[in-house]
N, C-alpha and C positions, 0 to 999 in steps of 0.2 A: 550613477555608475558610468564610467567611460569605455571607449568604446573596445580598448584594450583587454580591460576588466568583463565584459562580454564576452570576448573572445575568449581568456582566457577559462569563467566560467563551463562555458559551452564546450571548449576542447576537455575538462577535467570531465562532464558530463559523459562525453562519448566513450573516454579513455575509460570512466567505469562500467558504463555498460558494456563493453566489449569484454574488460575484463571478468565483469560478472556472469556474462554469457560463455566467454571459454569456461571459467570455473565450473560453471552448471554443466556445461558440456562435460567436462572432466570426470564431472563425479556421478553423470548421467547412468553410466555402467554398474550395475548390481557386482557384488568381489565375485559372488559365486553365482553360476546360473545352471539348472536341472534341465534336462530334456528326457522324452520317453517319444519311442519308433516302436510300433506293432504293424508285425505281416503276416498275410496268411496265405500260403501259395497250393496250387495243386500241378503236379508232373505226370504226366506216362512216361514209367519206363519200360523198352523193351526187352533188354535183358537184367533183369534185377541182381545177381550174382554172378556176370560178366561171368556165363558159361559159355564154353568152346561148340563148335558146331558140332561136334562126336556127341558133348554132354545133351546138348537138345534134344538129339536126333534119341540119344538112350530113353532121355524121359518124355519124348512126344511118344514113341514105342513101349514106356510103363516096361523099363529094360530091369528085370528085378539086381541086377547085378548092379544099379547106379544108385545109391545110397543119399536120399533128399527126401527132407520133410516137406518140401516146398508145394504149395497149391498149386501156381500157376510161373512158367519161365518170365513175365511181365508183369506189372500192377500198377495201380493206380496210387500216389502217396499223396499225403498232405502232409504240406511243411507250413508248423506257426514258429514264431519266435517274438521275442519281447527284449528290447534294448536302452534299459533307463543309460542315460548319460551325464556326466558334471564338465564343467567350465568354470577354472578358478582364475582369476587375475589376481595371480601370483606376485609375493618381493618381488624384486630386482627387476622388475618389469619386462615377467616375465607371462605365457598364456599359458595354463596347463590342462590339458582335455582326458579324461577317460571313460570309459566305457568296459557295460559286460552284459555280452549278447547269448542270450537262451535261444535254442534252436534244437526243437522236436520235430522229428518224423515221423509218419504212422502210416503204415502200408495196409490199403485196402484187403487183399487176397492174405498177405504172410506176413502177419504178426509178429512173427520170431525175429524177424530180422526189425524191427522198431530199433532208433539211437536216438541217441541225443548230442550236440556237440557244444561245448562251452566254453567261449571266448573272452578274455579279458584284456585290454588294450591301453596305455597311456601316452601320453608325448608331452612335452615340453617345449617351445619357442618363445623368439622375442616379441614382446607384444608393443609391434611397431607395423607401420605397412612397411611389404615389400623387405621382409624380412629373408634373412639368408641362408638361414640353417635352423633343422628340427633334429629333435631327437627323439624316439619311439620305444617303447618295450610290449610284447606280446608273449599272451601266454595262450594256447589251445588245447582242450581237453575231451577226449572223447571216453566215458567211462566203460562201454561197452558194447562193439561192433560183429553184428553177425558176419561172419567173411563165410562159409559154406561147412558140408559134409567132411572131415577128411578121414583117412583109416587111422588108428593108431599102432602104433607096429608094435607098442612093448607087448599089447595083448591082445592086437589082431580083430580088434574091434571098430565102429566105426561112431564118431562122436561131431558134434557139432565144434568147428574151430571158432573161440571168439578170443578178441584183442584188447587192450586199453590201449591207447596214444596219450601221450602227453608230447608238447610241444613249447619251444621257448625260441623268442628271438628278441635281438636289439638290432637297430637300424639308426643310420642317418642318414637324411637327407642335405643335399647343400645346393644353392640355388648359382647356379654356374652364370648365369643371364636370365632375363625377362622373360624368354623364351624355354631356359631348359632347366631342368632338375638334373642331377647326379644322386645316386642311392646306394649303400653300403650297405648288407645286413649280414647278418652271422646266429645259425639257428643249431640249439641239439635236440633230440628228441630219442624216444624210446614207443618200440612194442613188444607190450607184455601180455602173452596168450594165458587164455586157462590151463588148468592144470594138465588137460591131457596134452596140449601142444606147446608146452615151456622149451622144447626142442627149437622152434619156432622164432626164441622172443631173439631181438634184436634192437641196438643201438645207434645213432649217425650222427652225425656233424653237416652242415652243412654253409657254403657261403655260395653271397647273391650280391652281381654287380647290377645298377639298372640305370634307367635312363627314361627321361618323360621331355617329351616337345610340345610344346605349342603353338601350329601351324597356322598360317591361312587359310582361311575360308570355315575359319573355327574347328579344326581338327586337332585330335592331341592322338600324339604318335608315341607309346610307350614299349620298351623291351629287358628283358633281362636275361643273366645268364648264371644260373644257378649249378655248382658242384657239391655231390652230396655223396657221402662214404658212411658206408654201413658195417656194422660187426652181426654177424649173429652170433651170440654171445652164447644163445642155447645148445650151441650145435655140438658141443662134447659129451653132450649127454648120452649114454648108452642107451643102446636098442638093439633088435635083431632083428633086419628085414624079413617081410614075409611075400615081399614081390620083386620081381624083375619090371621095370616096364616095358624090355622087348620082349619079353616070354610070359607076360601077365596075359590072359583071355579079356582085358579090358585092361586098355590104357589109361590109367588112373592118376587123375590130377596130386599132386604131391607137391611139398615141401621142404619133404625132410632132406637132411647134407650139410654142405658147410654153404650157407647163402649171403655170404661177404659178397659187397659189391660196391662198387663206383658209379655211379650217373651222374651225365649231365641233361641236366635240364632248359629249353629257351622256350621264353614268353614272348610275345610280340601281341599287341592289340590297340589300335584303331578306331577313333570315337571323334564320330563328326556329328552338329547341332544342328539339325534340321529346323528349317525355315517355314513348311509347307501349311503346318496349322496356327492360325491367329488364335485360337484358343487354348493352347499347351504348347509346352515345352516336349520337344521329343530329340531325342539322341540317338542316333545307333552306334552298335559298336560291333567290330569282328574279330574276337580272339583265338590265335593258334600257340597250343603247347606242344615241344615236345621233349618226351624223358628217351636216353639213352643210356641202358643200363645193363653194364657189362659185369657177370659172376666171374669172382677171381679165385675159387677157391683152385688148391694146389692137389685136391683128392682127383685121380683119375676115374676117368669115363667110368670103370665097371664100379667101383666105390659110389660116384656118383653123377649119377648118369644125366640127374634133374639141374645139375649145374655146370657141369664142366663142361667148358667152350662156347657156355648159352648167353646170347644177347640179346634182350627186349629191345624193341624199338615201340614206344606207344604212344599216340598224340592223338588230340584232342583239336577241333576247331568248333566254336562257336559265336553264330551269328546273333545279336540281341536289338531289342527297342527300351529305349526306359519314357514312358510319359508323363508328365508333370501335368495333372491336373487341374491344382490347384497347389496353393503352398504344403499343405497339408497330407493331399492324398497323391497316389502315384504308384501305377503300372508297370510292371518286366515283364516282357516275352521274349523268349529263348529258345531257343532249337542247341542241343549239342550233340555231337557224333564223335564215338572214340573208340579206337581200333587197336589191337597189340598184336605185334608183328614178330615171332621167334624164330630166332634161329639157332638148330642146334643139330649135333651131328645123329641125335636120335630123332625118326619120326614120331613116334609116341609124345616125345614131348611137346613137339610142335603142335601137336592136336590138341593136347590136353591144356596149351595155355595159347594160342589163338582167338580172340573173340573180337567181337563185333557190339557196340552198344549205340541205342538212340534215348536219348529224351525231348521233351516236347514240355514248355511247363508256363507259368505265369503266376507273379506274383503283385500282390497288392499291399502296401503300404502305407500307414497313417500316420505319420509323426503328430500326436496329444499333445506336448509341451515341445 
């Protein structure tokens, strides 16, 4: 064999193994791949049903005119939840991921208020690096929410208010630079009370512009800004008041009227990747919400006193750790604080929807698969 004929050999030698090796690489990837996340968290909260400082002060003083089953204004919860998830490598070469995430509550001291929330997620992208655009769909459901005490007026009685949520949205993402995200989403959803509070249910729209950077020094800097418009759809239902709340002997938390409204809402939060442990991975992050939500109903003051000219201001900040242990296991610590700020031309109302809330909580994580 000459020396040509070697060469040749030898290069047709290489050119298959390379090509055999991309191949294997190629088809290295399973079409479909399963994953399962379990957590199990515990919180204090200190105010359980975001009661106003009047409602405290009635049930620290056992005030028989404040109507609550509640053991204690505080308690202790534990939150598990369980999130099997799939990974298909989709035709057209594409990646498509979803998921549906279980998430129970269960309160130490008050029972009655136990939920559950039930989330289902998918998306769709190019399954390329450095790809430019996702698409997302989301569904969230909460079957059944203690929200508190309230009277009923049809018959002057006083019954436990609970809600359904259902929730829907679609979203896209588009990758503007290496550096920044752009986000689109558009959400409707509904609340629908039990029977005795159907006066209550209500329907919204909402849209969400947003925006994610990724900074120096490993920081990702994200914000949005959400508009959201609600019908309460309940509120032509007849009833006959059986209080005033200025001339009520107890200023009473209420809902009932016409509770159409407008908000806007802004997110902003901050997550930078700490360096400090050779053994884990640690992040913190600091998120501030806030909702600004203005009742538009056209009923006057005496009609209804609970909305007319009333605007919430209410936000939330919370500061967190996440640690990565291992691949596997991994830690959240959270503090949150959230305040609701009314203003309206009755004081009564301002007391009865005012409060103050903390939690304190951690969670733990095992992603099985």
């Amino acid at each position: 064999m000459n020396l040509l004929s070697r060469k040749s050999l030898i290069l047709f030698l290489l050119l298959f193994l390379i090509s055999g090796g991309a191949e294997a690489r190629k088809h290295s990837y399973p079409v479909t791949e399963w994953g399962l996340r379990v957590s199990a968290g515990t919180v204090y909260n200190d105010n359980l049903l975001r009661f106003s400082s009047a409602d405290i002060d009635r049930f620290d003083n056992f005030d028989e005119r404040f109507a609550t089953p509640m053991e204690t204004i505080d308690d202790f919860e534990m939150e598990f939840s369980i999130r099997p998830s799939i990974r298909w490598r989709a035709p057209l070469n594409l990646m498509v991921d979803g998921d549906y995430n279980l998430k129970a509550v269960k309160r130490a001291q008050n029972s009655i208020t136990d939920y559950q929330t039930h989330t289902f997620s998918v998306s769709v992208r190019p399954r390329v690096r450095g790809y430019k655009w996702s698409l997302g769909y989301r569904a969230f459901r909460i079957p059944s929410y203690y929200l508190r005490v309230y009277r009923d007026r049809d018959y002057n009685e006083y019954h436990a208010a609970r809600f359904m949520n259902w929730d829907h949205s679609a979203e896209i993402e588009y990758r503007l630079s290496s550096k920044a995200w752009l986000s689109l989403r558009a959400g409707i959803g509904t609340y629908y009370y039990n029977e005795k509070f159907t006066e209550y249910d209500s329907e919204y729209s909402e849209g969400t512009g947003g925006i994610r950077l990724y900074l120096p020094a490993k920081v990702v800097l994200s914000g949005s800004y959400t508009r959201r418009i609600s019908d309460n759809v309940g509120k032509d239902q007849a009833f006959i008041p059986q209080f005033n709340p200025e001339t009520s002997a107890i200023s009473e938390d209420s809902e009932y009227g016409d509770s159409d409204f407008n908000e806007d809402e802004f997110r902003v939060r901050a997550r930078r990747q700490l360096g400090f442990l050779t053994w884990a991975d640690v992040d913190a992050s600091l998120s501030y919400r806030l909702r600004r939500r203005v009742y538009t109903t056209n009923r006057s003051i005496v009609d209804d006193p609970f909305h007319r000219g009333r605007l919430d201001n209410r936000f939330e900040i919370s500061p967190s750790f996440d640690v990565a242990l291992t691949k596997q296991f991994s830690v959240n610590l959270y503090y949150l604080h959230e305040e609701r700020d009314t203003e309206s031309d009755y004081e009564a109302v301002i007391q009865a929807k005012n409060f103050v809330r903390r939690e304190y909580g951690m969670t733990l994580t095992y992603t099985i698969l």
